[in-house]
Backbone as ProteinMPNN parsed JSONL, in Angstrom:
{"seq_chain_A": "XXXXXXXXXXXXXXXXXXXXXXXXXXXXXXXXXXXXXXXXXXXXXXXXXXXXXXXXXXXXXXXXXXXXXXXXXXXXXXXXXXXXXXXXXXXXXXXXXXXXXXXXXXXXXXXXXXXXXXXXXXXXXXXXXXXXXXXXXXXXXXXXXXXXXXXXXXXXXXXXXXXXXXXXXXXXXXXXXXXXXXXXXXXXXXXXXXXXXXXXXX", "coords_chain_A": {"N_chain_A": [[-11.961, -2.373, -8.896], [-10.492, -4.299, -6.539], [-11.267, -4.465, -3.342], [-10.37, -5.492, -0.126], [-12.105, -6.331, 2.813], [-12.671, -7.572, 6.519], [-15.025, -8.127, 8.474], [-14.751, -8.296, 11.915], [-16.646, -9.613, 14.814], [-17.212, -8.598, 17.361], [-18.645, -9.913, 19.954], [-20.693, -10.357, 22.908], [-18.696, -11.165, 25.004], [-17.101, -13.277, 27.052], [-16.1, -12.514, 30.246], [-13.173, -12.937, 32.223], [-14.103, -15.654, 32.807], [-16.176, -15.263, 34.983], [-19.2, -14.707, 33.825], [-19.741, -12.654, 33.342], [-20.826, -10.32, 30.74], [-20.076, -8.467, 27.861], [-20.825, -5.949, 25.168], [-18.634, -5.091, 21.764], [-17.763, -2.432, 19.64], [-17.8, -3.717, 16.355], [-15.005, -4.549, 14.781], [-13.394, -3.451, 11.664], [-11.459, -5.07, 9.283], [-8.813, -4.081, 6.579], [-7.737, -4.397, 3.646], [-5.432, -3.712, 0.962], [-6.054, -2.513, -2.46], [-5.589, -3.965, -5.674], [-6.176, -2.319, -8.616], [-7.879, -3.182, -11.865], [-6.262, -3.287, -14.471], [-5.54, -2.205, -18.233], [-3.578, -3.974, -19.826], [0.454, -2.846, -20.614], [2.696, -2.287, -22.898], [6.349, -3.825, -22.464], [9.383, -4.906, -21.003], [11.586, -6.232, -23.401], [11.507, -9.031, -22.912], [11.172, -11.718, -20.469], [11.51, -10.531, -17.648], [12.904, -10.285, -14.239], [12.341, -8.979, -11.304], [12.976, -7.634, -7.985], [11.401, -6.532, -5.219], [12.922, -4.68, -3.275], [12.482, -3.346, -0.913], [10.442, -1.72, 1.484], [9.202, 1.215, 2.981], [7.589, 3.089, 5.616], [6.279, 5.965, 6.626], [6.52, 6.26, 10.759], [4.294, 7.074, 11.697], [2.169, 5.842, 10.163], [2.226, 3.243, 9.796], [1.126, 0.693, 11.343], [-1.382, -1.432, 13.301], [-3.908, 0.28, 13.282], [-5.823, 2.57, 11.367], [-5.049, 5.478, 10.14], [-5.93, 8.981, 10.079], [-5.789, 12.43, 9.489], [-6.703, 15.067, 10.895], [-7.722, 17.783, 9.407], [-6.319, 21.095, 8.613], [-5.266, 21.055, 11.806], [-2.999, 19.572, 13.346], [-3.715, 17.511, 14.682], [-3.685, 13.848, 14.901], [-6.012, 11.128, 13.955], [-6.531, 7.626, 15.138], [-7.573, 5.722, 14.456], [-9.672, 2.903, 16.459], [-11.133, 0.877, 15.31], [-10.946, 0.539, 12.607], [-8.914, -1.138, 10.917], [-5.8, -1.705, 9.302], [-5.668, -4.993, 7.556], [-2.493, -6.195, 7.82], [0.347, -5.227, 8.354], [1.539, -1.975, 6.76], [4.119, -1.57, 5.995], [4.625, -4.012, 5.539], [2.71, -5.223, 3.274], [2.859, -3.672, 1.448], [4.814, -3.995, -0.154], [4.2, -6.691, -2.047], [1.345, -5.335, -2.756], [2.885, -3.549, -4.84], [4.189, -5.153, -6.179], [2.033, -6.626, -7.457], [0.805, -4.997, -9.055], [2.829, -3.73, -10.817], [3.145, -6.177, -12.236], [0.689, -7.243, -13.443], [0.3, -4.49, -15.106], [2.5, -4.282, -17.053], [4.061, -5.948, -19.53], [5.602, -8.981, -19.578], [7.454, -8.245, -17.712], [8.226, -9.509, -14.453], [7.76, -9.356, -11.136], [8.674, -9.425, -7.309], [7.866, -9.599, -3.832], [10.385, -8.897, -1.692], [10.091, -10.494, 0.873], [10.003, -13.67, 1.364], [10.834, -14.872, -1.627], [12.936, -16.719, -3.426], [16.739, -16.328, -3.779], [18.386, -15.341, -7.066], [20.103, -16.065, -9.459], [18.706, -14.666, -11.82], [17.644, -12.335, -11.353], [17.516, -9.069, -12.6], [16.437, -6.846, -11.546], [16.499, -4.464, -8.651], [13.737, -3.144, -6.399], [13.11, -0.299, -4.403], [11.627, 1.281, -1.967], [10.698, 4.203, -0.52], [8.27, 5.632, 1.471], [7.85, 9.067, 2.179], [5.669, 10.529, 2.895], [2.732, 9.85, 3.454], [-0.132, 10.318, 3.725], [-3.56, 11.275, 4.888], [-5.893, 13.514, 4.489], [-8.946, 14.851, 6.863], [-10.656, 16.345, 5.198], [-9.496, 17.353, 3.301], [-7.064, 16.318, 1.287], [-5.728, 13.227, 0.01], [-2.435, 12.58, 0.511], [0.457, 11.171, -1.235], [3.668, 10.298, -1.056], [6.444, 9.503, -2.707], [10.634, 8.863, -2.634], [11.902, 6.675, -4.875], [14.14, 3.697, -6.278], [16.037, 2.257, -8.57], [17.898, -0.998, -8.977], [20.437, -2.163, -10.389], [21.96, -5.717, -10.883], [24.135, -5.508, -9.545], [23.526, -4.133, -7.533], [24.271, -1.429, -7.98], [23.183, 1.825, -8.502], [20.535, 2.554, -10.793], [18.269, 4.786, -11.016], [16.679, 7.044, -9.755], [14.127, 8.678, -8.005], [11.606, 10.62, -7.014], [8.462, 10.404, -6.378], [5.095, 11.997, -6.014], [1.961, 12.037, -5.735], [-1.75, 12.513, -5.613], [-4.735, 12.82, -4.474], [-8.639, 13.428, -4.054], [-9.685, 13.692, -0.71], [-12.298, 11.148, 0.19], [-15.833, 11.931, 1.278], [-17.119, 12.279, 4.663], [-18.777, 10.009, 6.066], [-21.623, 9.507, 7.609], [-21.058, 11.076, 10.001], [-18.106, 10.396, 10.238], [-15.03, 9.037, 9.317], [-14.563, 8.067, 5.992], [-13.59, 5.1, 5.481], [-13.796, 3.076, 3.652], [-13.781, 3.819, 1.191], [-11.344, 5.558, 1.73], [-9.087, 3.921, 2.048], [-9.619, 2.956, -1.362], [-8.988, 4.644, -2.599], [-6.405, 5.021, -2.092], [-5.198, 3.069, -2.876], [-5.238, 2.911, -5.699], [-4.136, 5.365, -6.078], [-1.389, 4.076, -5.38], [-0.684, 1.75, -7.513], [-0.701, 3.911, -9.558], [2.217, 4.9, -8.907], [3.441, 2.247, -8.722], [3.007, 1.688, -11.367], [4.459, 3.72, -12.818], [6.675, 3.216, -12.124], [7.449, 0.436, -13.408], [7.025, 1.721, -16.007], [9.477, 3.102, -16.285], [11.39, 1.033, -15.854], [10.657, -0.791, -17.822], [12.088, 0.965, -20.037], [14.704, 0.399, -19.639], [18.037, 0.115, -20.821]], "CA_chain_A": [[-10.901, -2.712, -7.949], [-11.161, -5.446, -4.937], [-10.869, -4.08, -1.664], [-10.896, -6.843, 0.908], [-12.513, -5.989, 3.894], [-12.795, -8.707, 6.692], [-15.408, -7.573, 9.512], [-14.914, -9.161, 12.912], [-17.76, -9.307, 15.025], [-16.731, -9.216, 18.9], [-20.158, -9.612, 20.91], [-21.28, -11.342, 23.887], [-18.048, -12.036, 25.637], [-17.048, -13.843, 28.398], [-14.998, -11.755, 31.045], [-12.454, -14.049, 33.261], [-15.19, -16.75, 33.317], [-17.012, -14.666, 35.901], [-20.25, -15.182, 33.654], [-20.051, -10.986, 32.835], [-20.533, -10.27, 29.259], [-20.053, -7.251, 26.981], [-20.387, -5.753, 23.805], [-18.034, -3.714, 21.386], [-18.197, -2.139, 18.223], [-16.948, -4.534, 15.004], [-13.869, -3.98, 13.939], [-13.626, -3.704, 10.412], [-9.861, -4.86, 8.652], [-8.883, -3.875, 5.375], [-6.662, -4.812, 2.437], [-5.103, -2.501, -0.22], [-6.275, -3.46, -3.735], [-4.951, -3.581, -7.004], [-7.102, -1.86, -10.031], [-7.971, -3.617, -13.017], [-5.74, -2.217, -15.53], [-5.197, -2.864, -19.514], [-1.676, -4.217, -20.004], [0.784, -2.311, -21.713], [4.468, -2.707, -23.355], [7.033, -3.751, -21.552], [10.647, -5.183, -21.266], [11.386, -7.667, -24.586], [11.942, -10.307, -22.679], [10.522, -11.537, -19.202], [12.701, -9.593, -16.649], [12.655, -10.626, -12.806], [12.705, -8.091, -10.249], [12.566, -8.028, -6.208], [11.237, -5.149, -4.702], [13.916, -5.312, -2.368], [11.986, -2.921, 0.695], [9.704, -0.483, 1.368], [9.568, 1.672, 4.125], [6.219, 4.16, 5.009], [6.433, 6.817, 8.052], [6.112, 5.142, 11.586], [2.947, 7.186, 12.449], [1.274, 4.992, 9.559], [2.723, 1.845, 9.992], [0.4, 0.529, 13.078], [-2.537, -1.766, 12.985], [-4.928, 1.16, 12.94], [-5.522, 3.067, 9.967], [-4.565, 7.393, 10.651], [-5.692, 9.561, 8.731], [-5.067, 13.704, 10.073], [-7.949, 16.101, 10.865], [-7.794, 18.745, 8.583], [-6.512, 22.65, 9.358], [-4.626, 20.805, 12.572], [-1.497, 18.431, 13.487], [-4.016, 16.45, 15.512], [-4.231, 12.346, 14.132], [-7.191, 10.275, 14.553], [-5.886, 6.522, 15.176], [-9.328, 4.39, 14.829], [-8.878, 1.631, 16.673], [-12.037, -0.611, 15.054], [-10.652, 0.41, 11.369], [-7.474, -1.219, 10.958], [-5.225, -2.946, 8.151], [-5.082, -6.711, 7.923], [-1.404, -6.373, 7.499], [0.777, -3.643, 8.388], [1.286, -1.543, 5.785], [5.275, -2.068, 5.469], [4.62, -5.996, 5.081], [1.835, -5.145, 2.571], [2.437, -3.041, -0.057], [5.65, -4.922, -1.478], [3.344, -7.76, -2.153], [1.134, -4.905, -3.939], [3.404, -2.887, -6.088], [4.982, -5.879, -6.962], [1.194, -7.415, -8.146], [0.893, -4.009, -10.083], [3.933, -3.892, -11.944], [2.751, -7.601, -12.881], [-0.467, -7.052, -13.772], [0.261, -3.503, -15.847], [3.587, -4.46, -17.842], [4.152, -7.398, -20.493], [7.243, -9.766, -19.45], [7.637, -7.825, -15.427], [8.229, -10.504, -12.773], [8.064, -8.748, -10.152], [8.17, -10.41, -6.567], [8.502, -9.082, -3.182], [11.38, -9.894, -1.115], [9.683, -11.47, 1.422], [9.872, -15.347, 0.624], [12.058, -14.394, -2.569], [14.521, -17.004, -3.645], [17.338, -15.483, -4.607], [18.363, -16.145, -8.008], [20.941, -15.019, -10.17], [18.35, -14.137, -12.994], [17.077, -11.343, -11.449], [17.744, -8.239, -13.175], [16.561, -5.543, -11.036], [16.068, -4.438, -7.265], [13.114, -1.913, -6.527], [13.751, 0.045, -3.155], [10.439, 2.342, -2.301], [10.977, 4.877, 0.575], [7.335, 6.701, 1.331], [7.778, 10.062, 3.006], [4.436, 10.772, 3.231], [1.342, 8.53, 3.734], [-1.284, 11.141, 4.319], [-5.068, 11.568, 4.078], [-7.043, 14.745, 5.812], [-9.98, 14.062, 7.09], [-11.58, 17.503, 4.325], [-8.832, 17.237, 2.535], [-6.236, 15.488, 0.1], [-4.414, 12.104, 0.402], [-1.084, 12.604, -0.497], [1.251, 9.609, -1.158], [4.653, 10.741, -1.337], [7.976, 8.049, -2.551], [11.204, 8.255, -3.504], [12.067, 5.164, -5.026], [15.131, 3.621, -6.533], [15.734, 0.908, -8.91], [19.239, -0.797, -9.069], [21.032, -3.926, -11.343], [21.961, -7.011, -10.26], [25.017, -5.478, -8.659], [23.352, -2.982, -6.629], [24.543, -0.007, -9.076], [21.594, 2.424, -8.526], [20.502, 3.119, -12.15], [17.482, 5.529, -11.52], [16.485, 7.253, -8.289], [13.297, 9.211, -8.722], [10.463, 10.695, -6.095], [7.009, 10.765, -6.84], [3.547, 12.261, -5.092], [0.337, 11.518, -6.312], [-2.4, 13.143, -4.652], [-6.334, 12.497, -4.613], [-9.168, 14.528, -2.96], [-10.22, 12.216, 0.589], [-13.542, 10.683, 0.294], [-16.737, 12.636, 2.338], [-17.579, 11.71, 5.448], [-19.833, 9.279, 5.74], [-21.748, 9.374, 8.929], [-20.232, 11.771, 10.713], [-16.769, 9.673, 10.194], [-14.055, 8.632, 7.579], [-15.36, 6.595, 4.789], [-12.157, 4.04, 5.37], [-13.503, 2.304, 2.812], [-13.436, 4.848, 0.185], [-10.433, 6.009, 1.973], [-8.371, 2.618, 1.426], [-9.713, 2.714, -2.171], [-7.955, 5.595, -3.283], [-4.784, 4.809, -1.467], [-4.817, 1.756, -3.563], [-5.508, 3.423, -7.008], [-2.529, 6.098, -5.646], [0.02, 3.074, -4.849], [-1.205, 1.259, -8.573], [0.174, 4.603, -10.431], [3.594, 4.826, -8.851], [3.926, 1.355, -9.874], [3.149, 1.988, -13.446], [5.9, 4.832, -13.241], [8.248, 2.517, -11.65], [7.204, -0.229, -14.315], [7.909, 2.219, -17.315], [10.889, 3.391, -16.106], [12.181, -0.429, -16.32], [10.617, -1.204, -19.395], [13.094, 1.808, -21.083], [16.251, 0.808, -19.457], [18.531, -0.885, -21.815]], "C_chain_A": [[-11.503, -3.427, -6.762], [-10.841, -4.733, -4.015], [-11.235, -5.086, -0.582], [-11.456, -5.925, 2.674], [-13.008, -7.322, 5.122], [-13.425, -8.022, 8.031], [-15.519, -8.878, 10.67], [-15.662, -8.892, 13.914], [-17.169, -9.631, 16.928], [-17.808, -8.834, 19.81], [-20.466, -10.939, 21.862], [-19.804, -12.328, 24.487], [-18.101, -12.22, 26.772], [-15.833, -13.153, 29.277], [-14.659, -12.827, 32.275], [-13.284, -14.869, 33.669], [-15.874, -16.172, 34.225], [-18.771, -14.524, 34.878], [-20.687, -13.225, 33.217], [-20.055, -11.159, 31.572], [-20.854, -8.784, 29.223], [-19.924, -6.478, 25.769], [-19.561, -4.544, 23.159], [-18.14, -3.742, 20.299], [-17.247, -3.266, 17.307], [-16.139, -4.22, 14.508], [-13.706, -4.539, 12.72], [-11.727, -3.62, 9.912], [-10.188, -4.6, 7.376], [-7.57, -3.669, 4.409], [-6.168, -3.479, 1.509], [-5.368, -3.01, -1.374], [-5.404, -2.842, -4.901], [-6.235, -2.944, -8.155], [-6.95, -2.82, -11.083], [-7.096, -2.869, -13.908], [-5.393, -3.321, -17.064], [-3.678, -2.945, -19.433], [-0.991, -3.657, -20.955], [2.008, -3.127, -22.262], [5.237, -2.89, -22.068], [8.14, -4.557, -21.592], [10.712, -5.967, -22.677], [11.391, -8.668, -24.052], [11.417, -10.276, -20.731], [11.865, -11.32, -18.437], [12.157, -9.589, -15.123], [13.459, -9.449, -12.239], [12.061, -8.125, -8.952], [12.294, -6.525, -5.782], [11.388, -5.659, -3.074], [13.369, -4.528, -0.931], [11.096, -1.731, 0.343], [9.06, 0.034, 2.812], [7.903, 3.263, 4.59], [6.358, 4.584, 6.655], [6.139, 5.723, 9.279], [4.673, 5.515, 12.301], [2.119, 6.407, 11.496], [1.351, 3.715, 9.663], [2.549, 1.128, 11.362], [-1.087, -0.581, 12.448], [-3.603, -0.812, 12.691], [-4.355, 1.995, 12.157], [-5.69, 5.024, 10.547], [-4.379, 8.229, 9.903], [-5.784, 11.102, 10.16], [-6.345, 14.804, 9.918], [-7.289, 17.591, 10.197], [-7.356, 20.521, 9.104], [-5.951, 22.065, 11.142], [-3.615, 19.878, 12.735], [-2.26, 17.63, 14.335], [-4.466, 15.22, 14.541], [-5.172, 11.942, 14.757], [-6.218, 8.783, 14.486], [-7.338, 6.148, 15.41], [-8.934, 3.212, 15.023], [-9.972, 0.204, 16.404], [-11.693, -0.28, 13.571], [-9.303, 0.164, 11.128], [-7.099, -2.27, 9.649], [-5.419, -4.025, 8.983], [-3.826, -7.118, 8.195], [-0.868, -5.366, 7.687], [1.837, -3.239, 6.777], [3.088, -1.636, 4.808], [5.571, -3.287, 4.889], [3.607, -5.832, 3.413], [2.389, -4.826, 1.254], [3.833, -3.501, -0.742], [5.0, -5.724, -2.44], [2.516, -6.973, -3.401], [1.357, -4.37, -4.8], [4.169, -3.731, -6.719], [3.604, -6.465, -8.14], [1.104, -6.476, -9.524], [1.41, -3.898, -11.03], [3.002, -5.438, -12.772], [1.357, -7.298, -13.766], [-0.644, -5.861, -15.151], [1.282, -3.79, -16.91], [3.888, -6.028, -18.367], [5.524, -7.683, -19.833], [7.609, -8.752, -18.24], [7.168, -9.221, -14.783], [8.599, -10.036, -11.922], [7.299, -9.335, -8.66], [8.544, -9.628, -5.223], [9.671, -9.987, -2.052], [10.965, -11.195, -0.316], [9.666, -12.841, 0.933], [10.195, -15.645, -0.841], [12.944, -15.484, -2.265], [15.055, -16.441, -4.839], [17.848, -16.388, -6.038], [19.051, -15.095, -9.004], [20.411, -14.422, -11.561], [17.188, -12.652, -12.881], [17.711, -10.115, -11.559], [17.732, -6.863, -12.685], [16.036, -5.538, -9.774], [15.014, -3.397, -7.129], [13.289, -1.482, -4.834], [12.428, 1.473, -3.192], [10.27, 3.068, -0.743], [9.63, 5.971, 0.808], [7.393, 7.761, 2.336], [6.411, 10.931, 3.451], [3.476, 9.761, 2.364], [0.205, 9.283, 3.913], [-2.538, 11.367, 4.081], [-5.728, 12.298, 5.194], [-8.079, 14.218, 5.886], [-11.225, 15.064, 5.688], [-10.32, 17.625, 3.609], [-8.185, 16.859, 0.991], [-5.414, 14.553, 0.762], [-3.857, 12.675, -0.428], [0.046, 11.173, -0.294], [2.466, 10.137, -1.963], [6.046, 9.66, -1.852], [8.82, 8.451, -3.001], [11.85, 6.704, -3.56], [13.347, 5.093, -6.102], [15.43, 1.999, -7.531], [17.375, 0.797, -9.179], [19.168, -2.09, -9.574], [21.834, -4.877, -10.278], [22.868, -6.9, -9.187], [24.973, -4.602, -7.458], [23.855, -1.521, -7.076], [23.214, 0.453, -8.597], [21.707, 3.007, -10.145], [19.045, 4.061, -12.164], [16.886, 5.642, -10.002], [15.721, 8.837, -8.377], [12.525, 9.756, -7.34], [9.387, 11.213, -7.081], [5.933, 10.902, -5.883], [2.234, 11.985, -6.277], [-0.547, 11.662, -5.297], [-4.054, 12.657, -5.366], [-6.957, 13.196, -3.664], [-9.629, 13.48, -1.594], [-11.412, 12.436, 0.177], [-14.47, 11.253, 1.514], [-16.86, 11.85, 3.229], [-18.59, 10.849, 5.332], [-20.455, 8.699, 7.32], [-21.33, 10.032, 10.242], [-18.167, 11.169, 11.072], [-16.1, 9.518, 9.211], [-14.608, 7.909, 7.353], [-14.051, 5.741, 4.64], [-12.284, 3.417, 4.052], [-13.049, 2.922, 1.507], [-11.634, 5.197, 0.096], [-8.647, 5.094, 1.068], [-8.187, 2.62, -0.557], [-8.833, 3.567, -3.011], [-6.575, 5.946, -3.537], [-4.314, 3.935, -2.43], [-4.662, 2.292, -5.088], [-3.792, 4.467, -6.998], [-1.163, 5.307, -6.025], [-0.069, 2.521, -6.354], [-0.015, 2.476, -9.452], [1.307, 4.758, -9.601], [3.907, 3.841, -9.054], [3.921, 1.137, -10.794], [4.482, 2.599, -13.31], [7.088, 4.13, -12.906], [8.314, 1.398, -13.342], [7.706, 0.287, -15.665], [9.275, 2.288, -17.202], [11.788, 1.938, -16.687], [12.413, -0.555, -17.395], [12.069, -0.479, -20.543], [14.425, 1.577, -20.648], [16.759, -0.102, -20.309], [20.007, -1.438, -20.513]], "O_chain_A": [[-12.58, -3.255, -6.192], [-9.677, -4.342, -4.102], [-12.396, -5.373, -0.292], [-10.911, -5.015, 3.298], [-13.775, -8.142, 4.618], [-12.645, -7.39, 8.744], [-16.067, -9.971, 10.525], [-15.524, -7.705, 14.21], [-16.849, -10.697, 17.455], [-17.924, -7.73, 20.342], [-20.459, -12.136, 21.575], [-19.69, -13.554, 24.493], [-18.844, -11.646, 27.568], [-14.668, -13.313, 28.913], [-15.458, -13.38, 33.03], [-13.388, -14.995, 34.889], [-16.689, -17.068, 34.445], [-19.629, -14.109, 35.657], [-21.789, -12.792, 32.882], [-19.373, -12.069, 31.1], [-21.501, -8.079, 29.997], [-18.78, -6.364, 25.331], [-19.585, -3.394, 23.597], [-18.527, -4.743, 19.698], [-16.098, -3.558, 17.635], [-16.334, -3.452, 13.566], [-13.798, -5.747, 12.504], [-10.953, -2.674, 10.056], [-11.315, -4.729, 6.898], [-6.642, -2.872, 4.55], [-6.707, -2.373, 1.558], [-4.915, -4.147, -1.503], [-4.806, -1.775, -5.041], [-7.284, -3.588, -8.181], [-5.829, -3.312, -11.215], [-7.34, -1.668, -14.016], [-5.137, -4.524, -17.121], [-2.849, -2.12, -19.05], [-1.419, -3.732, -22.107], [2.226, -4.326, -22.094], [4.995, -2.386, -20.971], [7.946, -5.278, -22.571], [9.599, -6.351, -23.038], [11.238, -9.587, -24.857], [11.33, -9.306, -19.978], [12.965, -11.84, -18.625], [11.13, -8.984, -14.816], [14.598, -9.043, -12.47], [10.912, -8.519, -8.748], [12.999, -5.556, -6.065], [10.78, -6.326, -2.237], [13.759, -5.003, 0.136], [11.029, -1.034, -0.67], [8.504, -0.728, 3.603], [7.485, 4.118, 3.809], [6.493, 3.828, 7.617], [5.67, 4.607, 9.053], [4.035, 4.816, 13.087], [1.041, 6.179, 12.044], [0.303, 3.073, 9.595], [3.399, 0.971, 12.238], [-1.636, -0.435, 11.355], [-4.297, -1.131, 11.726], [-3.167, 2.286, 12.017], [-6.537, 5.465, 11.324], [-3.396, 8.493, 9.211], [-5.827, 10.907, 11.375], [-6.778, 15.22, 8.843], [-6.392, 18.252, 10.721], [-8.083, 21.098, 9.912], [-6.366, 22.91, 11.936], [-3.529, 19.259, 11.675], [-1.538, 16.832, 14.934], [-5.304, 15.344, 13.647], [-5.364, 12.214, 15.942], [-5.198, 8.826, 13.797], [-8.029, 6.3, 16.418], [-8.204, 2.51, 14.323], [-9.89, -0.927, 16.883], [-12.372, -1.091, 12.942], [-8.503, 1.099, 11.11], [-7.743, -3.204, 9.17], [-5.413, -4.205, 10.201], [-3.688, -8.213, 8.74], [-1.431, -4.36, 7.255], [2.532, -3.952, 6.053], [3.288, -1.722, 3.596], [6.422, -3.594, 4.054], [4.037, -6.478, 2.457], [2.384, -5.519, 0.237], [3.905, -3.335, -1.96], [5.198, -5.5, -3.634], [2.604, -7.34, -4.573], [0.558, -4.335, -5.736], [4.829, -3.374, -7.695], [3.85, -6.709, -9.321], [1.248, -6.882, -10.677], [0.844, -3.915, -12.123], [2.352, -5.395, -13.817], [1.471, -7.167, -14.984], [-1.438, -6.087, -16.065], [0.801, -3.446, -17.99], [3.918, -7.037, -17.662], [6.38, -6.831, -19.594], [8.823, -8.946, -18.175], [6.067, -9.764, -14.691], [9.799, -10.121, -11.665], [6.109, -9.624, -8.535], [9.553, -8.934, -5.343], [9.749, -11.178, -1.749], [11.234, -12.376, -0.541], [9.152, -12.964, -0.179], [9.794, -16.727, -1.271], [13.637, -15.497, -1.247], [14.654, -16.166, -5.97], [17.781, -17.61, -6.176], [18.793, -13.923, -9.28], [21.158, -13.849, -12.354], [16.396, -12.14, -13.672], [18.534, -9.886, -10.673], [18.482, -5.946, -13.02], [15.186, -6.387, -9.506], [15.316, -2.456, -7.863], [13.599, -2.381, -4.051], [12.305, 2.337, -4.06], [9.709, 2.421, 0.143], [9.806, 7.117, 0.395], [6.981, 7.434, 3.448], [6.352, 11.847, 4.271], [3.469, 9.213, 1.262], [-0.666, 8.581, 4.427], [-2.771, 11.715, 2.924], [-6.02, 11.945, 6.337], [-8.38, 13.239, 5.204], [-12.31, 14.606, 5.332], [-10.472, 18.765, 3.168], [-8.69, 17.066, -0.112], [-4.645, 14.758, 1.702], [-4.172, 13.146, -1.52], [0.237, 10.45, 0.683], [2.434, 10.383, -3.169], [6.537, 9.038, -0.91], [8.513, 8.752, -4.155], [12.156, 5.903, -2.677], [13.659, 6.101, -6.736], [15.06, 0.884, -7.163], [18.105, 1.748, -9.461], [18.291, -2.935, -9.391], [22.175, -4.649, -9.117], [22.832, -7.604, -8.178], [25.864, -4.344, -6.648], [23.721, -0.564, -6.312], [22.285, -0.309, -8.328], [22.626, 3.676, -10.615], [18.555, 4.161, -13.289], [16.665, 4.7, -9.24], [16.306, 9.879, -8.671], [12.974, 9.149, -6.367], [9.367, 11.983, -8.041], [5.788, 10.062, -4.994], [2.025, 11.8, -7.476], [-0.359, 11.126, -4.205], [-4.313, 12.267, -6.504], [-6.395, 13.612, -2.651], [-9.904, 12.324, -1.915], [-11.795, 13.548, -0.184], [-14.039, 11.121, 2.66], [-16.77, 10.655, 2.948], [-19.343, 10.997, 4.369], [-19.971, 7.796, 8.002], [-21.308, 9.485, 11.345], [-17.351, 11.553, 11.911], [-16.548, 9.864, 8.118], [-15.182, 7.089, 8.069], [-13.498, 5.775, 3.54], [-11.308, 3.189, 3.338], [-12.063, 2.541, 0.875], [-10.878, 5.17, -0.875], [-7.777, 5.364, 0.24], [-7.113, 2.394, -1.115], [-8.109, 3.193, -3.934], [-5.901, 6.572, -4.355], [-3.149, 3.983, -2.825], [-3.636, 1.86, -5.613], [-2.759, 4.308, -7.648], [-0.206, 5.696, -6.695], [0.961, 3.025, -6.803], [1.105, 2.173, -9.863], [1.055, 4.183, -10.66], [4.925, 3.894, -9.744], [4.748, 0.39, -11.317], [5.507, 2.018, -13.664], [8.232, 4.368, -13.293], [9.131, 1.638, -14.231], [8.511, -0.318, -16.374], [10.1, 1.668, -17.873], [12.572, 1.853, -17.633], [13.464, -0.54, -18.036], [12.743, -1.045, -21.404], [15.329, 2.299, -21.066], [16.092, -1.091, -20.613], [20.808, -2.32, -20.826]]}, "name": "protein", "num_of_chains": 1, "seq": "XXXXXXXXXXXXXXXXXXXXXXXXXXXXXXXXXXXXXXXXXXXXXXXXXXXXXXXXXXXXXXXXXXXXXXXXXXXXXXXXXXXXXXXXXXXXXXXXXXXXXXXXXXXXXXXXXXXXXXXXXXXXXXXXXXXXXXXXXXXXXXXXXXXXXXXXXXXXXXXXXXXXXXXXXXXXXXXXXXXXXXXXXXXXXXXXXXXXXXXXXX"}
């Protein structure tokens, strides 16, 4: 699996032209990836779908990435480990690549920049109620999600968790990268499950 990571290096600036300089730590962004996966079965026929929104708590949905110290309700917010993209803009983009990537004949696109088009067949609608990763813990990645026909009928309205253990510290800190990686592998299988589901509807 890719994980993009894009480190920006902010050293030796210039403060209000006054000729001061100062350095700060590198903030490191980071992508959500898709997994390699073998392709399975899937609709008979290529079948266009918009994954019409997707919605993820508002304490996650922030440039910095927040994961939850363990055995307390206190969040960490790191403010040099942060998505490239916030995470509501994002992950249409990747459960739509997923579906694509895992299921024969799935066109699946996210709304964003979506023309509409009367040959698409199904809407996906992905509501995450939990986003969570302890710091000694378990991510948990909570959705329900909803898939509906052309007319907005809801024909299948499902929740799913999928849980993984969090990645060790590394350094006395979160291993983001690890962290990210798992999230991504997480987000990957609820789009399979959304993906089957399709495949079987007649």
């Amino acid at each position: 699996m890719k994980i993009k990571i894009i480190t920006a290096i902010l050293s030796g600036m210039l403060l209000c032209g006054c000729g001061l300089s100062g350095t700060s730590e590198p903030s490191r962004f980071y992508a959500m990836g898709t997994p390699t996966v073998q392709q399975v079965r899937g609709p008979d026929k290529t079948t266009n779908i918009v994954i019409e929104s997707v919605s993820v708590p508002q304490s996650v949905d922030r440039p910095q990435i927040v994961v939850k110290q363990s055995d307390s309700n206190m969040l960490i917010v790191s403010e040099f480990d942060r998505w490239i993209e916030e995470l509501s803009n994002a992950l249409p983009v990747v459960i739509s690549e997923n579906m694509n990537m895992y299921a024969k004949n799935i066109n699946a696109r996210p709304k964003r920049g979506y023309t509409s088009s009367s040959n698409t067949k199904y809407s996906v609608s992905v509501d995450f109620v939990r986003f969570d990763t302890e710091t000694d813990g378990k991510i948990t990645i909570s959705a329900w999600w909803t898939v509906s026909n052309a007319r907005g009928d809801v024909l299948v309205q499902k929740k799913t968790t999928q849980t993984a253990d969090t990645p060790e510290m590394e350094s006395g800190r979160p291993n983001y990268d690890a962290i990210v990686s798992e999230q991504s592998k997480l987000i990957a299988k609820l789009s399979y499950k959304i993906a089957d589901v399709i495949t079987d509807l007649k």
